[in-house]
PDB file of N, CA, C and O in Angstrom:
ATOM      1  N   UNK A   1     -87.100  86.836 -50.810  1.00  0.00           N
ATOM      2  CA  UNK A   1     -86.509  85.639 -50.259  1.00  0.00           C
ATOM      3  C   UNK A   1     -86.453  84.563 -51.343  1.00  0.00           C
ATOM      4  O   UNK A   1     -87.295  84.213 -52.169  1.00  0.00           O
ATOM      5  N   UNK A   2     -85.195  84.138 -51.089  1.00  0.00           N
ATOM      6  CA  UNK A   2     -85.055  82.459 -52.053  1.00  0.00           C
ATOM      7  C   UNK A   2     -84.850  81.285 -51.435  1.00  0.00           C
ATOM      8  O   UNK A   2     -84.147  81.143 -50.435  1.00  0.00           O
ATOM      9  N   UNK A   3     -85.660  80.123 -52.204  1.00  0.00           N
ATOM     10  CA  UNK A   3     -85.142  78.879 -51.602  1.00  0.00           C
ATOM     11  C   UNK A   3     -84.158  78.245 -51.973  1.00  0.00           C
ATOM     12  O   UNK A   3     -83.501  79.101 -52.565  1.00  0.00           O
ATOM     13  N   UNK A   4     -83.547  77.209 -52.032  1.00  0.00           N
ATOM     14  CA  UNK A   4     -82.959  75.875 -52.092  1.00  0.00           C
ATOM     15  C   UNK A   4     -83.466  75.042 -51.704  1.00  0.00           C
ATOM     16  O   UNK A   4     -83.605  74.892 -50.490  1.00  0.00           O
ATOM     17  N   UNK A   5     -83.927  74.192 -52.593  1.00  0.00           N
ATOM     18  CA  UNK A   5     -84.149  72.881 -52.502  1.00  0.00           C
ATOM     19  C   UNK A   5     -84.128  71.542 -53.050  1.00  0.00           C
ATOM     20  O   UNK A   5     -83.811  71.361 -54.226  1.00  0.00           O
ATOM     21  N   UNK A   6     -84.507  70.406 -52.126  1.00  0.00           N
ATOM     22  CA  UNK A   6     -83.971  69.133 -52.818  1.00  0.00           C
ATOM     23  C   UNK A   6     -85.301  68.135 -52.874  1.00  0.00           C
ATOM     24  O   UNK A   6     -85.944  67.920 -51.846  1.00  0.00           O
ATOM     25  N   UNK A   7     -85.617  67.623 -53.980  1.00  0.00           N
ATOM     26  CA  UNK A   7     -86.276  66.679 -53.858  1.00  0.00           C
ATOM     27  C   UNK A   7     -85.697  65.740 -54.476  1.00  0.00           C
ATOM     28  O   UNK A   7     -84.701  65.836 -55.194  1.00  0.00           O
ATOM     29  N   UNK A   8     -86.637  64.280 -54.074  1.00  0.00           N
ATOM     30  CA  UNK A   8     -86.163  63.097 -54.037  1.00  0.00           C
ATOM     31  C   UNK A   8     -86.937  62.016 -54.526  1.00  0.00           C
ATOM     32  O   UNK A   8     -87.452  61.233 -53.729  1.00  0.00           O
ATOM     33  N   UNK A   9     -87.116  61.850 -56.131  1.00  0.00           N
ATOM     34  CA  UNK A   9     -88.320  60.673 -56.854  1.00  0.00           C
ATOM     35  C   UNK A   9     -88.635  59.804 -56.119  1.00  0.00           C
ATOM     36  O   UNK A   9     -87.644  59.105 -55.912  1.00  0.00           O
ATOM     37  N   UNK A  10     -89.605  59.400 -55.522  1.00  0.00           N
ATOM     38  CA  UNK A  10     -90.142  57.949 -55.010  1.00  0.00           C
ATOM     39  C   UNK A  10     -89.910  56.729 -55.590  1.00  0.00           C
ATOM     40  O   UNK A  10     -89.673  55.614 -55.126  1.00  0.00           O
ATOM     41  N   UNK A  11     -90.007  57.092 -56.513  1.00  0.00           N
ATOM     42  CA  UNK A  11     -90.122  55.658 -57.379  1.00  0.00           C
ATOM     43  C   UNK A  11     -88.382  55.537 -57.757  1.00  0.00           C
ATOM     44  O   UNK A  11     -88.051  54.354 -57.672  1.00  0.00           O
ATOM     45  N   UNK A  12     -87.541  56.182 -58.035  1.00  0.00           N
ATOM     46  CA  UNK A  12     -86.451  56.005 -58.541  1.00  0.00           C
ATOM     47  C   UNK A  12     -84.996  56.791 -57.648  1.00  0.00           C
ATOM     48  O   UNK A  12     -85.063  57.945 -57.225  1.00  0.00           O
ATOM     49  N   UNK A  13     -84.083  56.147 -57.532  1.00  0.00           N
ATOM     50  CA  UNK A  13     -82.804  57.049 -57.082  1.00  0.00           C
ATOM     51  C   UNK A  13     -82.118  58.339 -57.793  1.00  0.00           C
ATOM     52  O   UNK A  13     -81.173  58.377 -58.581  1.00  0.00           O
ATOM     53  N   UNK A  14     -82.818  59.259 -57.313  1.00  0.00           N
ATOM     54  CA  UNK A  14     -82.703  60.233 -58.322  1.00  0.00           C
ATOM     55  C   UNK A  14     -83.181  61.484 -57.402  1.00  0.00           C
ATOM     56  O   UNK A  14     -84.378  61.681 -57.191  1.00  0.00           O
ATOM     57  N   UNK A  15     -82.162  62.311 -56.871  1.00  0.00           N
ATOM     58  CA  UNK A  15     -82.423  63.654 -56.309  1.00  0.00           C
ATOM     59  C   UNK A  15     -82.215  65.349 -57.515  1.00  0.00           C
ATOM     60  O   UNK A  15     -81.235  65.305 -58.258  1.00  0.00           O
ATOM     61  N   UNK A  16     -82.737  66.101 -57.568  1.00  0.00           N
ATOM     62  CA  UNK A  16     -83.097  67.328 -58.148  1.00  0.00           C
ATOM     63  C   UNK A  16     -82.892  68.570 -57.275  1.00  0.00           C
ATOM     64  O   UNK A  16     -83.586  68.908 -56.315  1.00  0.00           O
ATOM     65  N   UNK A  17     -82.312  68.905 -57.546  1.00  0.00           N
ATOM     66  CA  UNK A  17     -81.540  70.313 -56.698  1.00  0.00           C
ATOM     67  C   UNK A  17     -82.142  71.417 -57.636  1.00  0.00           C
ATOM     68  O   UNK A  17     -82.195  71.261 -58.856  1.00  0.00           O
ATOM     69  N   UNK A  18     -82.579  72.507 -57.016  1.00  0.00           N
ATOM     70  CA  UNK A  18     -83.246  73.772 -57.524  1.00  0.00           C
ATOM     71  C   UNK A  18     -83.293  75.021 -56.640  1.00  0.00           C
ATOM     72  O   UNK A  18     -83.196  74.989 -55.413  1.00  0.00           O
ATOM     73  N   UNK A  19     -83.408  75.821 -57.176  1.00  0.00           N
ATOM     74  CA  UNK A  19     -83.566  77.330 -56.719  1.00  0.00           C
ATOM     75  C   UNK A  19     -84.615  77.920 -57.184  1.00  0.00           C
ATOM     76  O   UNK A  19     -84.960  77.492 -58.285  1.00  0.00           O
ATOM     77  N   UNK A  20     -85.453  79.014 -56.609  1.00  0.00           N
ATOM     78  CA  UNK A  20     -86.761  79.319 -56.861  1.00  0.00           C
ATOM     79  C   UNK A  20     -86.739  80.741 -56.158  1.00  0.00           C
ATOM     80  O   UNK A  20     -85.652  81.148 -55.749  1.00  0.00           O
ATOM     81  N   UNK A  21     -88.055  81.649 -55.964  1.00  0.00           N
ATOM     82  CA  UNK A  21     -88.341  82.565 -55.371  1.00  0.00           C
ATOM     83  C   UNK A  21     -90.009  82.158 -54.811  1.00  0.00           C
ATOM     84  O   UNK A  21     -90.710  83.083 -54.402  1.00  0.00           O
ATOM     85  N   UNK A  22     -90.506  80.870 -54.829  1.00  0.00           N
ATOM     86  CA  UNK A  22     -91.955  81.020 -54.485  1.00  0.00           C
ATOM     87  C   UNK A  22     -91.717  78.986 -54.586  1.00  0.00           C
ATOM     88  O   UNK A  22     -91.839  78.388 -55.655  1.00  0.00           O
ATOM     89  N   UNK A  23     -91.515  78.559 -53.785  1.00  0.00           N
ATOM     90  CA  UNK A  23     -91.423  77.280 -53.147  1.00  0.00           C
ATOM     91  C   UNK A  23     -92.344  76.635 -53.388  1.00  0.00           C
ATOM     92  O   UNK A  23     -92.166  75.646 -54.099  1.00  0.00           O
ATOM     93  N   UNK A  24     -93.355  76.866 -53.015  1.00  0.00           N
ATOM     94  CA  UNK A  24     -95.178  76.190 -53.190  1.00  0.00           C
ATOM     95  C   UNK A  24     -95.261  76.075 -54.393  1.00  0.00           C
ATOM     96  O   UNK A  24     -96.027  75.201 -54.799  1.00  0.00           O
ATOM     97  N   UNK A  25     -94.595  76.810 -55.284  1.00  0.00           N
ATOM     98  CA  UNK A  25     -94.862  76.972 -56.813  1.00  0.00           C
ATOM     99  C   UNK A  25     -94.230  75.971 -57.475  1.00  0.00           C
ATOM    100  O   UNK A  25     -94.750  75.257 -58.331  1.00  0.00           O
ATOM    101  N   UNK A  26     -92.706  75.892 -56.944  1.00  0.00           N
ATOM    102  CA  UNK A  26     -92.022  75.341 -58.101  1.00  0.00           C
ATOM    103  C   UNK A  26     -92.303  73.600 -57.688  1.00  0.00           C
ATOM    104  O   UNK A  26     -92.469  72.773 -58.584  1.00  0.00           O
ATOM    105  N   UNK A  27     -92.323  73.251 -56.322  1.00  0.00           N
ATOM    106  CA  UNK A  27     -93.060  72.000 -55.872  1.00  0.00           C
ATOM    107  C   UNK A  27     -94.295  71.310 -57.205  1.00  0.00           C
ATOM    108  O   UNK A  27     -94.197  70.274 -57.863  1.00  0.00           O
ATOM    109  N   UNK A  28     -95.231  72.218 -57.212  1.00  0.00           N
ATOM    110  CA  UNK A  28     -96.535  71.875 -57.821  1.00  0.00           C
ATOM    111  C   UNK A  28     -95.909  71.784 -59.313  1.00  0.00           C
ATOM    112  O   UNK A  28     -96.424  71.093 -60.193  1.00  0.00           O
ATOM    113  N   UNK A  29     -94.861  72.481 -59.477  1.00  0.00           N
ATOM    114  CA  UNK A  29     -94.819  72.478 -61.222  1.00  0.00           C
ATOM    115  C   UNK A  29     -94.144  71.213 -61.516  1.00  0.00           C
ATOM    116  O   UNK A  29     -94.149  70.507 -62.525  1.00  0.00           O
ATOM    117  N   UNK A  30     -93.320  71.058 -59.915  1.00  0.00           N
ATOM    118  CA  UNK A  30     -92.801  69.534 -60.417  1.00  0.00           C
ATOM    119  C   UNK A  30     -93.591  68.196 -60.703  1.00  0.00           C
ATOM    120  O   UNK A  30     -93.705  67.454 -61.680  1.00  0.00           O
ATOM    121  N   UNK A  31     -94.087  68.219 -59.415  1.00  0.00           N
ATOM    122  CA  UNK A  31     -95.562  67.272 -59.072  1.00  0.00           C
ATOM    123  C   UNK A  31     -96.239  66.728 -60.242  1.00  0.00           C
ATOM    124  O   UNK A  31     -96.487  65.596 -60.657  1.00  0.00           O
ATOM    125  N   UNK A  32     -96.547  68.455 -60.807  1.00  0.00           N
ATOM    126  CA  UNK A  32     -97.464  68.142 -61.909  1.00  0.00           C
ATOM    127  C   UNK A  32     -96.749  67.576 -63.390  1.00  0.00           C
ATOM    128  O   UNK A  32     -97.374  67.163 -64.368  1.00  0.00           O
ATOM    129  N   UNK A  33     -95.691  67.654 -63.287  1.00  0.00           N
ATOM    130  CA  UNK A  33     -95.227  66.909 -64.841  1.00  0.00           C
ATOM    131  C   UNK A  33     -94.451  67.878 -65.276  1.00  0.00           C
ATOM    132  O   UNK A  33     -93.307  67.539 -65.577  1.00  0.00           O
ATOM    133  N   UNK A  34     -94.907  69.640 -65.470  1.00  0.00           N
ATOM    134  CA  UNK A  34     -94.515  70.938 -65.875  1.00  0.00           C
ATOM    135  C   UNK A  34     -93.244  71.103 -65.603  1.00  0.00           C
ATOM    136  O   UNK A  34     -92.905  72.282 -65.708  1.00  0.00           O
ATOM    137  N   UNK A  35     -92.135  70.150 -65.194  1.00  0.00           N
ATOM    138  CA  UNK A  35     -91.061  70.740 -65.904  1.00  0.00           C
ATOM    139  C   UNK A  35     -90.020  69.211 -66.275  1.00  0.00           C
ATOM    140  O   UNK A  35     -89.629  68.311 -65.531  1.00  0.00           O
ATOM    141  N   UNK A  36     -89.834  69.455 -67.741  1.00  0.00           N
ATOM    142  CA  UNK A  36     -89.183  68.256 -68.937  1.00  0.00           C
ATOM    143  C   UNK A  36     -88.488  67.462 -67.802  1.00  0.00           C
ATOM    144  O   UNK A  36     -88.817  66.306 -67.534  1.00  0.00           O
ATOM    145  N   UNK A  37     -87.324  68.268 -67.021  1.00  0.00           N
ATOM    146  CA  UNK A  37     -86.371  67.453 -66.874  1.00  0.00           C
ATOM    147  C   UNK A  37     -86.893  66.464 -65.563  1.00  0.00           C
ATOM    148  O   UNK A  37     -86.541  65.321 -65.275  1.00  0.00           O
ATOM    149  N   UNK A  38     -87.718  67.228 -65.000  1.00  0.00           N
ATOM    150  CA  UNK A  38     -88.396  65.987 -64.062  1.00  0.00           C
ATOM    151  C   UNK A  38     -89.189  64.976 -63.975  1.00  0.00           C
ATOM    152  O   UNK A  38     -89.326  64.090 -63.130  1.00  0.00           O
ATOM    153  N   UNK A  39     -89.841  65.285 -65.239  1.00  0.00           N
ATOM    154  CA  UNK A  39     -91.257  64.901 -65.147  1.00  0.00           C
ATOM    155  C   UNK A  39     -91.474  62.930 -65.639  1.00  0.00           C
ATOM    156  O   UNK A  39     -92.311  62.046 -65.457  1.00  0.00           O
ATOM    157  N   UNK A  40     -90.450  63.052 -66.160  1.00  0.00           N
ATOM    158  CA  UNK A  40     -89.859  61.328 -65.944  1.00  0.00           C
ATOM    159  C   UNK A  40     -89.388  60.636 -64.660  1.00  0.00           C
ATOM    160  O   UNK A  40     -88.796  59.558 -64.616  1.00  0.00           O
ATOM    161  N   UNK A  41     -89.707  61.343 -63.709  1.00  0.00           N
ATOM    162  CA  UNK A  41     -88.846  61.023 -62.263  1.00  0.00           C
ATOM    163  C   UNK A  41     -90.074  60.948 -60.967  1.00  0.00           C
ATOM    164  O   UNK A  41     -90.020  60.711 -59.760  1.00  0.00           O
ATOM    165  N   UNK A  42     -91.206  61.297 -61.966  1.00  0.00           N
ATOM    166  CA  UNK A  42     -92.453  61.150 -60.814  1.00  0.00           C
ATOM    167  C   UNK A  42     -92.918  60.420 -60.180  1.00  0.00           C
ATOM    168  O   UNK A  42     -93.078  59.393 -60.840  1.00  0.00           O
ATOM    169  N   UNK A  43     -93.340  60.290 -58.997  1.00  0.00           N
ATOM    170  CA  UNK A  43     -93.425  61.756 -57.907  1.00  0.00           C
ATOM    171  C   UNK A  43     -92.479  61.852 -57.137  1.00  0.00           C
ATOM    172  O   UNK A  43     -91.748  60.885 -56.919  1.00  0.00           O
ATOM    173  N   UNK A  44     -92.321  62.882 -56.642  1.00  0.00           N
ATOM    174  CA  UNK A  44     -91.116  63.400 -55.487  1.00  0.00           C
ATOM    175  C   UNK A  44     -91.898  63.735 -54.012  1.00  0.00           C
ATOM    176  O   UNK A  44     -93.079  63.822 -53.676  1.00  0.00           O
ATOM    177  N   UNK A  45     -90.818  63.849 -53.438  1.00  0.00           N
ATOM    178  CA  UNK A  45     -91.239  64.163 -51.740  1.00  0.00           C
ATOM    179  C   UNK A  45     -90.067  65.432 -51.567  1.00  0.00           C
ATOM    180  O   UNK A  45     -88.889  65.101 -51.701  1.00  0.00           O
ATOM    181  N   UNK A  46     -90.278  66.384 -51.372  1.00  0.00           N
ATOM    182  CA  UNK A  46     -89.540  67.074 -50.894  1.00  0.00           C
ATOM    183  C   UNK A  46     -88.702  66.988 -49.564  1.00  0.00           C
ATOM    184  O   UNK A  46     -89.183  66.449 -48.568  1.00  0.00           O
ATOM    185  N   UNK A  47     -87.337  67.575 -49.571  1.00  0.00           N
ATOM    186  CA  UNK A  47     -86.790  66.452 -48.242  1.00  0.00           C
ATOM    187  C   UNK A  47     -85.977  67.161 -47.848  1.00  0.00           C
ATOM    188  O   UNK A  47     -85.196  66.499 -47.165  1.00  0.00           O
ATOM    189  N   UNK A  48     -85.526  68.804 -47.915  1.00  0.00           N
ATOM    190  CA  UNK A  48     -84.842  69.583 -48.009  1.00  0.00           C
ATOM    191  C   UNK A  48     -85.046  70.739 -48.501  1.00  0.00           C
ATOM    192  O   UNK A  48     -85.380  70.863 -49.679  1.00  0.00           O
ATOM    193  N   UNK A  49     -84.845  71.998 -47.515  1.00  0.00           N
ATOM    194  CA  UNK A  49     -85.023  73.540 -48.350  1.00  0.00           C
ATOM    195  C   UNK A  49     -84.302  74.092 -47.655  1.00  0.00           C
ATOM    196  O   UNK A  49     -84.075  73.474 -46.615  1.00  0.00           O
ATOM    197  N   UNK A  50     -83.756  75.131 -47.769  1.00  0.00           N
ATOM    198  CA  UNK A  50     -83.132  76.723 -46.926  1.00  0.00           C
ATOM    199  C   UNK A  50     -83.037  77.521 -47.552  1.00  0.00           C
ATOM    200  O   UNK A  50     -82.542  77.388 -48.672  1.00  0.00           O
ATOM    201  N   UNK A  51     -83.362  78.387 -47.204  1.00  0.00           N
ATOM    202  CA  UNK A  51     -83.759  80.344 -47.226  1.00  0.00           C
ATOM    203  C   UNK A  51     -82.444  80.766 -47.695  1.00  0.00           C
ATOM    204  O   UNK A  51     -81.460  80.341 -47.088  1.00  0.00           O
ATOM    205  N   UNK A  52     -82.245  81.794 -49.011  1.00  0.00           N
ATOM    206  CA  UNK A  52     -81.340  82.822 -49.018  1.00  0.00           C
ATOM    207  C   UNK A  52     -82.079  84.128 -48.914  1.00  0.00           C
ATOM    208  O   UNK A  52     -83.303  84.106 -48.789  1.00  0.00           O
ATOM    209  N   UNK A  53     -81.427  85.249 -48.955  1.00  0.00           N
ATOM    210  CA  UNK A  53     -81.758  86.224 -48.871  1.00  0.00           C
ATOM    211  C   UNK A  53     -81.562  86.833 -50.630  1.00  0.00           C
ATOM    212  O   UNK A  53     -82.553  87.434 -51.045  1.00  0.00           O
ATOM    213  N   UNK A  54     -80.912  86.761 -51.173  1.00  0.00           N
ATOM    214  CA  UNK A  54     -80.148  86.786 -52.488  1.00  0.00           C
ATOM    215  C   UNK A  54     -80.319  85.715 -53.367  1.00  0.00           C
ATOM    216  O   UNK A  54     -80.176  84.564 -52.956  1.00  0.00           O
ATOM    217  N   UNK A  55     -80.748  86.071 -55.099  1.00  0.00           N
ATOM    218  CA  UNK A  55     -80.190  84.831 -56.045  1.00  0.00           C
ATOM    219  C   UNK A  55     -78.974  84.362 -55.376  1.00  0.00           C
ATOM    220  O   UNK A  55     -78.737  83.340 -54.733  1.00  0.00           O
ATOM    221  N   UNK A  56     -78.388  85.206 -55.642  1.00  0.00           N
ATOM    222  CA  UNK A  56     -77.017  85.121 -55.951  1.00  0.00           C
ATOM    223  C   UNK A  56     -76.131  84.209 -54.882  1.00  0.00           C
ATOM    224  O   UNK A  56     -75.062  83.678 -55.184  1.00  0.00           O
ATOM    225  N   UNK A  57     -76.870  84.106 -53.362  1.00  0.00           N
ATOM    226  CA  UNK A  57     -76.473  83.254 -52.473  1.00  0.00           C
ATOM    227  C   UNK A  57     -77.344  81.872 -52.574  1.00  0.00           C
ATOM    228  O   UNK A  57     -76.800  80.810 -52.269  1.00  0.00           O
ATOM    229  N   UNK A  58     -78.806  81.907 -53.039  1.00  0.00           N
ATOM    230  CA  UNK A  58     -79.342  80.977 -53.496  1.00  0.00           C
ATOM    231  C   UNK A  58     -78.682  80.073 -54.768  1.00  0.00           C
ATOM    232  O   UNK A  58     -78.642  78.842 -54.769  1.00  0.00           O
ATOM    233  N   UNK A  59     -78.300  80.729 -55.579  1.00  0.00           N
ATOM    234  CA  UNK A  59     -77.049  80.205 -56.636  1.00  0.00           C
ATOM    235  C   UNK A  59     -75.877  79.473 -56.144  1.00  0.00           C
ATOM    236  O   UNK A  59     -75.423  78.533 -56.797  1.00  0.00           O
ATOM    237  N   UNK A  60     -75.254  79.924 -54.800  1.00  0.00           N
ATOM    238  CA  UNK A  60     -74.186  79.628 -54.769  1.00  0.00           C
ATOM    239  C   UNK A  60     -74.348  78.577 -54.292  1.00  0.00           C
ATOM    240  O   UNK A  60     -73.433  77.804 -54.576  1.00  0.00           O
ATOM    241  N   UNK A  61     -75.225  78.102 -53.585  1.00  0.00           N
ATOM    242  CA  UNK A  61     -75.776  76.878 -52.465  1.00  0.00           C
ATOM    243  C   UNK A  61     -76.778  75.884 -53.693  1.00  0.00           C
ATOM    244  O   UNK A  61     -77.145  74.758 -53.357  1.00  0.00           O
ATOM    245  N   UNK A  62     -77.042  76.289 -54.703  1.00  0.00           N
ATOM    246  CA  UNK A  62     -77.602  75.638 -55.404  1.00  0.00           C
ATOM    247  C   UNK A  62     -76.162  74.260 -56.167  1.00  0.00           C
ATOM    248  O   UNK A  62     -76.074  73.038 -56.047  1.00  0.00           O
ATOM    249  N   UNK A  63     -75.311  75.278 -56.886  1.00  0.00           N
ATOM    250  CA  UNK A  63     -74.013  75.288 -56.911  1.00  0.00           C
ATOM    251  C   UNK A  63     -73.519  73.962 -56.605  1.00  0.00           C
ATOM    252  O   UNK A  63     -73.292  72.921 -57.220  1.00  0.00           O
ATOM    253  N   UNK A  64     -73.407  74.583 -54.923  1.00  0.00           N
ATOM    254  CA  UNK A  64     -72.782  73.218 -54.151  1.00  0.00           C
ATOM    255  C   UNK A  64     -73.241  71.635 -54.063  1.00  0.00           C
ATOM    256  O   UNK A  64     -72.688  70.563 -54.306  1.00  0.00           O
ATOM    257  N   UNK A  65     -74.653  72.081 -53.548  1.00  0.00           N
ATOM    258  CA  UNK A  65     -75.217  70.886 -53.846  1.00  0.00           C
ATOM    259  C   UNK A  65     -75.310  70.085 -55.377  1.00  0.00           C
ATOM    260  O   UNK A  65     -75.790  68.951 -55.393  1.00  0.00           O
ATOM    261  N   UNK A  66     -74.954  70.556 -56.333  1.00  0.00           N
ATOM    262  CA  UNK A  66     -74.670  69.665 -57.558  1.00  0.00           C
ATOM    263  C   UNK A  66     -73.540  69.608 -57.779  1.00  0.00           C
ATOM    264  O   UNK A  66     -73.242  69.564 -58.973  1.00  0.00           O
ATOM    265  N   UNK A  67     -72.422  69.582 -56.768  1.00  0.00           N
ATOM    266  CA  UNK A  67     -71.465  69.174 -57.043  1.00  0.00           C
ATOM    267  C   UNK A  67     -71.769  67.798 -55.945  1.00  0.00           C
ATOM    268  O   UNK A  67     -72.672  67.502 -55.162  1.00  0.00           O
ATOM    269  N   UNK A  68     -70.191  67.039 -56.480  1.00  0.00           N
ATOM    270  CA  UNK A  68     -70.228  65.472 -56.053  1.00  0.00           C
ATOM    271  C   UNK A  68     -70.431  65.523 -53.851  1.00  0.00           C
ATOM    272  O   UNK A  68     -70.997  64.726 -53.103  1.00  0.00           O
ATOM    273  N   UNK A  69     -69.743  66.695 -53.576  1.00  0.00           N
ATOM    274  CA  UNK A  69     -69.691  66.347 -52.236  1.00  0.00           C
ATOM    275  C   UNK A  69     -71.199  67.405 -51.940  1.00  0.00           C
ATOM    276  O   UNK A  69     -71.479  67.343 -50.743  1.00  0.00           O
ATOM    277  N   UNK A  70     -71.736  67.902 -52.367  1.00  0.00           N
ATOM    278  CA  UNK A  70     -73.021  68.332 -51.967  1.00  0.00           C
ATOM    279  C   UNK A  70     -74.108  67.397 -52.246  1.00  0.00           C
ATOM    280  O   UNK A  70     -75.093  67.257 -51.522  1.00  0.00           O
ATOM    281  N   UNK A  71     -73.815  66.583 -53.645  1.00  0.00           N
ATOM    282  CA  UNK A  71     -74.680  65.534 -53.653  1.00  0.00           C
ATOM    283  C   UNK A  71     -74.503  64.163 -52.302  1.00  0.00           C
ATOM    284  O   UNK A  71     -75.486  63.609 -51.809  1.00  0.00           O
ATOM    285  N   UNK A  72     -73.110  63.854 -51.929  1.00  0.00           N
ATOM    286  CA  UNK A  72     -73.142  63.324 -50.804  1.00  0.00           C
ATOM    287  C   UNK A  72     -73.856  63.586 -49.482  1.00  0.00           C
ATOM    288  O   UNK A  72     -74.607  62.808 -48.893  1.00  0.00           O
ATOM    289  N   UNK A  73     -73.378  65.202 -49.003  1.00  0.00           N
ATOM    290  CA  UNK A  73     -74.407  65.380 -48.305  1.00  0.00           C
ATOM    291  C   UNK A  73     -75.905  65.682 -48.482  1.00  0.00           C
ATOM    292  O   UNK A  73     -76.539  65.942 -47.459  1.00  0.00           O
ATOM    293  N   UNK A  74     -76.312  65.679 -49.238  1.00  0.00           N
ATOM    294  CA  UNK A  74     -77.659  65.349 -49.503  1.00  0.00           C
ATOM    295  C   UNK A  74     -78.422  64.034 -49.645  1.00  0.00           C
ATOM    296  O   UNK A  74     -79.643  63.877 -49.646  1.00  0.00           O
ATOM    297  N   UNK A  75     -77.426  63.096 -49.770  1.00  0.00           N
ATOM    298  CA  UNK A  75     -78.040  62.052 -49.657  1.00  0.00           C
ATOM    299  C   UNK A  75     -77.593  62.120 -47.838  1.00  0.00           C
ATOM    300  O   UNK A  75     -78.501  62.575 -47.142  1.00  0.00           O
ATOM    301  N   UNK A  76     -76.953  61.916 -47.464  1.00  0.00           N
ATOM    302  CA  UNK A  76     -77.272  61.549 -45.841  1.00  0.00           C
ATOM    303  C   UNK A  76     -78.044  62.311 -45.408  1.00  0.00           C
ATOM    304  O   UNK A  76     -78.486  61.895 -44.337  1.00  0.00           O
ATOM    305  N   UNK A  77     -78.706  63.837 -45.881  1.00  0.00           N
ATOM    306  CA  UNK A  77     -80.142  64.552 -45.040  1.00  0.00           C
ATOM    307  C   UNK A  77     -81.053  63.390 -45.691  1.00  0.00           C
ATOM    308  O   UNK A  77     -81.961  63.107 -44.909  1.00  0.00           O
ATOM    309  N   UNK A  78     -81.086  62.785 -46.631  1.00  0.00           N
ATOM    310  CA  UNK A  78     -82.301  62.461 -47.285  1.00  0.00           C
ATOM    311  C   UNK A  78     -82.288  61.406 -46.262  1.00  0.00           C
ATOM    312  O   UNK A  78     -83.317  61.385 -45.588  1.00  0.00           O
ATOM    313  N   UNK A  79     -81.075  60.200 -45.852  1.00  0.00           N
ATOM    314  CA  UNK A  79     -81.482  59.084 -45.078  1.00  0.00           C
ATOM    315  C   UNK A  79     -81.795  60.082 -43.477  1.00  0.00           C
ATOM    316  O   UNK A  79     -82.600  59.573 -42.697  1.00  0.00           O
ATOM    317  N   UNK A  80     -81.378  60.956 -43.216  1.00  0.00           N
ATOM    318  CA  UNK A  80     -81.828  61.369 -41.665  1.00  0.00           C
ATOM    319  C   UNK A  80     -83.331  61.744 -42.078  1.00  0.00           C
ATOM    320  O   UNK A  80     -84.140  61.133 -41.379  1.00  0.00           O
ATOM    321  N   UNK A  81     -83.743  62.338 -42.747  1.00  0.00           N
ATOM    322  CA  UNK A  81     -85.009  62.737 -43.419  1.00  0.00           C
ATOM    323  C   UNK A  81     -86.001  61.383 -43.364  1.00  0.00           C
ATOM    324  O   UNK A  81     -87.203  61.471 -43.115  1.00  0.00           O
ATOM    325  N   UNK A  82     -85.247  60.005 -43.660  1.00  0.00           N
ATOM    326  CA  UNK A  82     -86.387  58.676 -43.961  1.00  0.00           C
ATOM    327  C   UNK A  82     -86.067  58.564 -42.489  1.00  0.00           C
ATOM    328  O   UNK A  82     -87.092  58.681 -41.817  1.00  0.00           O
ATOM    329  N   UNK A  83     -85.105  58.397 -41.858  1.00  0.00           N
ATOM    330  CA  UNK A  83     -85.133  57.762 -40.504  1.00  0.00           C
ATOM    331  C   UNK A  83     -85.829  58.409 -39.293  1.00  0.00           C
ATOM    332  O   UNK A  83     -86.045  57.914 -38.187  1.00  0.00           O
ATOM    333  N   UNK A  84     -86.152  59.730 -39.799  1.00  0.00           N
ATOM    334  CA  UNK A  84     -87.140  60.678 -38.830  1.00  0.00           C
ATOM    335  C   UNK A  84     -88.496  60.491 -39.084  1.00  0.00           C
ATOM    336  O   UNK A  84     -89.293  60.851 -38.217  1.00  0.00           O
ATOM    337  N   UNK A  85     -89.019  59.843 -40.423  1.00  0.00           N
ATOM    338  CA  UNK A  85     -89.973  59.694 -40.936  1.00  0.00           C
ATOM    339  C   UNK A  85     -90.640  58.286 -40.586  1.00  0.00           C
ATOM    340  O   UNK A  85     -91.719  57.857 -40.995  1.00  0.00           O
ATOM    341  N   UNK A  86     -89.618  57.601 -39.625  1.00  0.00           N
ATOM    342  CA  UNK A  86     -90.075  56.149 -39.855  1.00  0.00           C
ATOM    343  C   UNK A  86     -90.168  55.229 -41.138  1.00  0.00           C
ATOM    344  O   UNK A  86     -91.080  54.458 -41.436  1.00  0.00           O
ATOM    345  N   UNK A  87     -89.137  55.467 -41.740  1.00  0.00           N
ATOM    346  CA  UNK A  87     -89.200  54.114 -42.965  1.00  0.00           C
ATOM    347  C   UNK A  87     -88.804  54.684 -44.352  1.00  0.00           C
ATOM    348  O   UNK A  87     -88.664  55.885 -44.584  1.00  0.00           O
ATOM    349  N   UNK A  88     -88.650  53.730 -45.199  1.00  0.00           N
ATOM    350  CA  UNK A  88     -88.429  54.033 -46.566  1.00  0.00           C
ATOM    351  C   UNK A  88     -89.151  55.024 -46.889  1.00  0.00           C
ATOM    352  O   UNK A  88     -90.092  55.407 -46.194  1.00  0.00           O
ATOM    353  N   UNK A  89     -88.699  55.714 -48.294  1.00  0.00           N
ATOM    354  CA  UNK A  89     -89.526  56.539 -49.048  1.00  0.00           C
ATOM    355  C   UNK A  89     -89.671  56.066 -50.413  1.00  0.00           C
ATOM    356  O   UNK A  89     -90.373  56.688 -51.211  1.00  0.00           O
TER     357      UNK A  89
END
């Protein structure tokens, strides 16, 4: 199984789209600093994931979301995401 997912810096406007095979993992590597391109963007909240069965469908959905209208909808899960949460993030 693969994920997709999105996190979202706290401190800064700045979402990160990724693909993985072990979720818990790639979370902590972010968290922790362990990977370059994030690690200026710390900390994140995760705010978004879904299951492929396949890279290769995990790719394609990775894909989308870094394009301009996947980044759109990702920002409106992220505000349904704060507004379910009760408040800013």
């Amino acid at each position: 199984m693969y994920y997709v997912y999105a996190i979202k810096s706290i401190n800064k406007s700045w979402i990160y789209v990724g693909m993985t095979d072990n979720l818990n993992r790639r979370i902590l590597q972010h968290q922790t600093g362990a990977n370059k391109s994030t690690k200026p963007y710390l900390p994140f909240i995760l705010f978004y994931s879904e299951t492929a069965n396949t890279s290769l469908e995990a790719r394609a959905r990775e894909i989308y979301f870094k394009t301009a209208a996947g980044k759109r909808r990702l920002y409106k899960i992220f505000e349904a995401f704060v507004a379910a949460n009760d408040g800013p993030v």
